[in-house]
C-alpha positions as CSV (number, residue, x, y, z in Angstrom):
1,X,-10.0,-32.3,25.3
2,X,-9.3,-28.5,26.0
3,X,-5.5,-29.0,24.8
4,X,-7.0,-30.2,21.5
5,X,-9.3,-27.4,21.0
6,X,-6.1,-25.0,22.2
7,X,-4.0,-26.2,19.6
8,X,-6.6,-25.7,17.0
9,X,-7.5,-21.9,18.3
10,X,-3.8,-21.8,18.1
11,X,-3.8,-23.2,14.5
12,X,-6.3,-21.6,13.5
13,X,-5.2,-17.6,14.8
14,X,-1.6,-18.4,12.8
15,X,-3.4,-18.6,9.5
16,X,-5.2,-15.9,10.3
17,X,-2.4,-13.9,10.8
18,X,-0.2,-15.4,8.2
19,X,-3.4,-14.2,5.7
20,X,-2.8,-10.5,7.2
21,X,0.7,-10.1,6.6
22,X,0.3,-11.9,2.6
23,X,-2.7,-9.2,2.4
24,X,0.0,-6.6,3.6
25,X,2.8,-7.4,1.0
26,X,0.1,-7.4,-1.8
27,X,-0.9,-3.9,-0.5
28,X,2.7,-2.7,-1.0
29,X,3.2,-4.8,-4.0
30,X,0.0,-2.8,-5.6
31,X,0.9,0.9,-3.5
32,X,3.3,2.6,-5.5
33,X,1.9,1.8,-9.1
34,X,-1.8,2.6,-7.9
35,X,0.1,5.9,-6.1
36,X,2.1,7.1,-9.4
37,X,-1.2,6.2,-11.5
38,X,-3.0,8.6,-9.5
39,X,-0.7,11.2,-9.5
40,X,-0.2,11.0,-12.8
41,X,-4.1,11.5,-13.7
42,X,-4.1,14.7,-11.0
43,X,-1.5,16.1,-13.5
44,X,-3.1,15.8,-16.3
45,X,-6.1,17.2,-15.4
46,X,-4.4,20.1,-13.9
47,X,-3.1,20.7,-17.3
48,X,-6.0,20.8,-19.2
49,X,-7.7,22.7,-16.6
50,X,-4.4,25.4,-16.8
51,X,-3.6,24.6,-20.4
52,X,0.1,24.1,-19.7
53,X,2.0,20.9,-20.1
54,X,4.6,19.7,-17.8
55,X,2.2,19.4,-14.2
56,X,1.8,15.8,-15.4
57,X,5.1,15.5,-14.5
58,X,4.9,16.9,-10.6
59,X,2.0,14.7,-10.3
60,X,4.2,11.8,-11.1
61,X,6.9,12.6,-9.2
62,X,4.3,13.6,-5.7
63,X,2.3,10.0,-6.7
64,X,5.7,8.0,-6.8
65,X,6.8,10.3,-3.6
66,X,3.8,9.5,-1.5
67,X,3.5,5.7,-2.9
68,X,7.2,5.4,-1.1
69,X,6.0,7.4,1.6
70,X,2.9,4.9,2.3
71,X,5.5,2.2,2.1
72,X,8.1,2.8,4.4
73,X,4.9,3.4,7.0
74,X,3.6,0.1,6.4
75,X,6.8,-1.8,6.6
76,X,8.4,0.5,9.6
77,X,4.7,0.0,11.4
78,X,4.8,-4.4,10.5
79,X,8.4,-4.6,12.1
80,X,6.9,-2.5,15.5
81,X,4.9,-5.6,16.0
């Protein structure tokens, strides 16, 4: 009887973990849009706080920067384990 009850622990603690990593790849799947969106809306209000109109582009370029950066910590930090 406890070998049964193993193998479903067992069962049951691989589609837990298989639910993780599927919740991890959506995360990156979602990181670097979500990242560049929010850049891009820092810009933009730092140009109509400064009244110029080219920071929308740094703010871009840091949201795609640190959407990458987030990234390649996720994936290097899954292949650890």
């Amino acid at each position: 009887m406890t070998r049964m009850a193993d193998k479903k622990a067992e069962k049951k603690d691989g589609a837990l973990s298989a639910l993780v990593e599927a919740e991890k790849l959506i995360q990156l799947a979602l990181l670097i849009p979500c990242a560049t969106v929010v850049g891009w809306l820092a810009g933009v209000g730092l140009d109509r706080w400064l009244h110029q109109q080219w920071i929308y582009v740094v703010g871009l370029l840091f949201g795609a920067a640190a959407g990458f950066l987030q990234m390649f910590r996720t994936v290097l930090g899954s292949t650890k384990e």
